[in-house]
N, C-alpha and C positions, 0 to 999 in steps of 0.2 A: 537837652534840646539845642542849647547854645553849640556843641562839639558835634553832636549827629543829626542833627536834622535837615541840613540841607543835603546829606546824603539817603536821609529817611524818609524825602520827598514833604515833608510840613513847608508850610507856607512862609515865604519867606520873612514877613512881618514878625510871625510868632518865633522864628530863628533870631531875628535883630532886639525882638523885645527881651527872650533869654541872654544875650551875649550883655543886656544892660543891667540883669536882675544884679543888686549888687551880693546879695546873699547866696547866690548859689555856690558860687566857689565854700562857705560854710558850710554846705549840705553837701558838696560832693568835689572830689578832686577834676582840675580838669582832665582829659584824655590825653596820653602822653602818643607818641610818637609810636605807630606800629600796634595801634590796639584796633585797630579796625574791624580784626573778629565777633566784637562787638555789635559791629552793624550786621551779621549778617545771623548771628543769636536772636538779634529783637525783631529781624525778619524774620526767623521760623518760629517765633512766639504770637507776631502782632504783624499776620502777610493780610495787609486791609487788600492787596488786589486781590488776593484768593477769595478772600472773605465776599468783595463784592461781584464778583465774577460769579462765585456759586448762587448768591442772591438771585442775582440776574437768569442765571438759567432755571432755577426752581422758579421764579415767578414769570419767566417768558414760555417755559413746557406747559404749561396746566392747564386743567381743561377753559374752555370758553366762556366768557362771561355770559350772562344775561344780558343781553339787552334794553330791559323797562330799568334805566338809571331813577329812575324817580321810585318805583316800587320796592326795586332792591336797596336805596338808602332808606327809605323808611320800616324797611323789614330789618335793616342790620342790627339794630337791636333787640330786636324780635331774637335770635337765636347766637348761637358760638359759631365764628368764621371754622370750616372744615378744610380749609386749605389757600397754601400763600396770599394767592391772588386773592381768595374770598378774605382772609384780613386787611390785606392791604386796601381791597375794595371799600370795605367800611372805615380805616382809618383815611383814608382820601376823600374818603365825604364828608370828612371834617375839616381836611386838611390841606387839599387840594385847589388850586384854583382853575385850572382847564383839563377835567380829566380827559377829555380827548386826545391831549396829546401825548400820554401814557400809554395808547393803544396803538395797535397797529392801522395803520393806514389802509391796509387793503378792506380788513371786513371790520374792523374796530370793536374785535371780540376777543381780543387777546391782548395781554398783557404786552407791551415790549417796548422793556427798559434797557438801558447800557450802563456802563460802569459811572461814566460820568454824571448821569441821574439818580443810579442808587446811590453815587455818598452824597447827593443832594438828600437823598430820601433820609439815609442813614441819620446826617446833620440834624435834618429837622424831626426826626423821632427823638434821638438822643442829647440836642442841645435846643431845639424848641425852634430854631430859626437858621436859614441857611448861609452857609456864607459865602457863594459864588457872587463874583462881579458882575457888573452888569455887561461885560462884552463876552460871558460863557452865554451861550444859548444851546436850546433844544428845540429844533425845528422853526427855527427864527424867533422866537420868543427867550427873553433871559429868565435864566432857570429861577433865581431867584421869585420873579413876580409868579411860581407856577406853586407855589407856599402860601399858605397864612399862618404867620409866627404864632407859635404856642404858648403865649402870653405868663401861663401859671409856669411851664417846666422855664421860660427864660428865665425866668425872675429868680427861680429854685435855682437855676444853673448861676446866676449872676452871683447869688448870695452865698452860696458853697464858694465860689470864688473869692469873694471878700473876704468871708472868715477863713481861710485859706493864707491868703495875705496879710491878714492883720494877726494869723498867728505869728507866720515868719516875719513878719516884720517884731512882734512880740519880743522873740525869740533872739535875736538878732540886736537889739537895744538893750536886752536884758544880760 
């Protein structure tokens, strides 16, 4: 992270936090001079804007929501989502805090997300809570407050990360 990630687009916080780790040079050589092949290897293994682009067009094609928001979250457990929007529809009724602003504006029956909202989405599926600022916004609201943090996956995400650390740092002392 410390040698490629500000050409891998990560944030530059998590760039500055690797460049401190004192243990990585342990774990791995740094990048020498001319390996930048490199960067473009872990882009056709790990392309997040391919990833989120296609997101985005499978849940902005599909057919139309329903309408009765109150019937269809109490039905969502009623049965198995048959398609994107219909998962994503029941995980945002838990998850969600303005689903309106996930829809489109003309008839408010359709899904329509952009890149910069699904790795909002992506974030809060897979690490429980989002990490945009509060001056990114979606439709003048920050995207942030458009979550409610996933309290059990943060906590699972926190604690993977400790025991994580306090191996290497184990490791590292030993």
């Amino acid at each position: 992270v410390a040698d490629l990630g500000d050409r891998l687009g990560f944030a530059p916080e998590d760039v500055e936090e690797a460049s401190l780790d004192p243990c990585a040079e342990d774990w791995h050589a740094p990048l020498e001079e001319g390996q930048d092949d490199c960067v473009q290897e872990i882009r056709q293994h790990f392309d997040l804007r391919a990833l989120l682009n296609s997101f985005c067009s499978l849940a902005n094609m599909e057919e139309p929501l329903a309408r009765d928001w109150d019937t269809r979250s109490q039905a969502a457990n009623a049965h198995q989502a048959t398609s994107l929007s219909e998962a994503f529809f029941e995980w945002a009724s838990q998850r969600v805090t303005q689903l309106p602003l996930f829809l489109d504006r003309t008839s408010c029956s359709r899904l329509e997300i952009g890149p910069e909202l699904a790795m909002a989405i992506f974030e809060a599926v897979f690490l429980g809570v989002v990490g945009s600022t509060p001056s990114e916004k979606h439709r003048g609201e920050p995207i942030h407050s458009l979550f409610r943090p996933d309290e059990a996956l943060l906590a699972e995400v926190v604690t993977q990360e400790t025991q994580e650390r306090t191996r290497a740092f184990s490791r590292a002392v030993s």
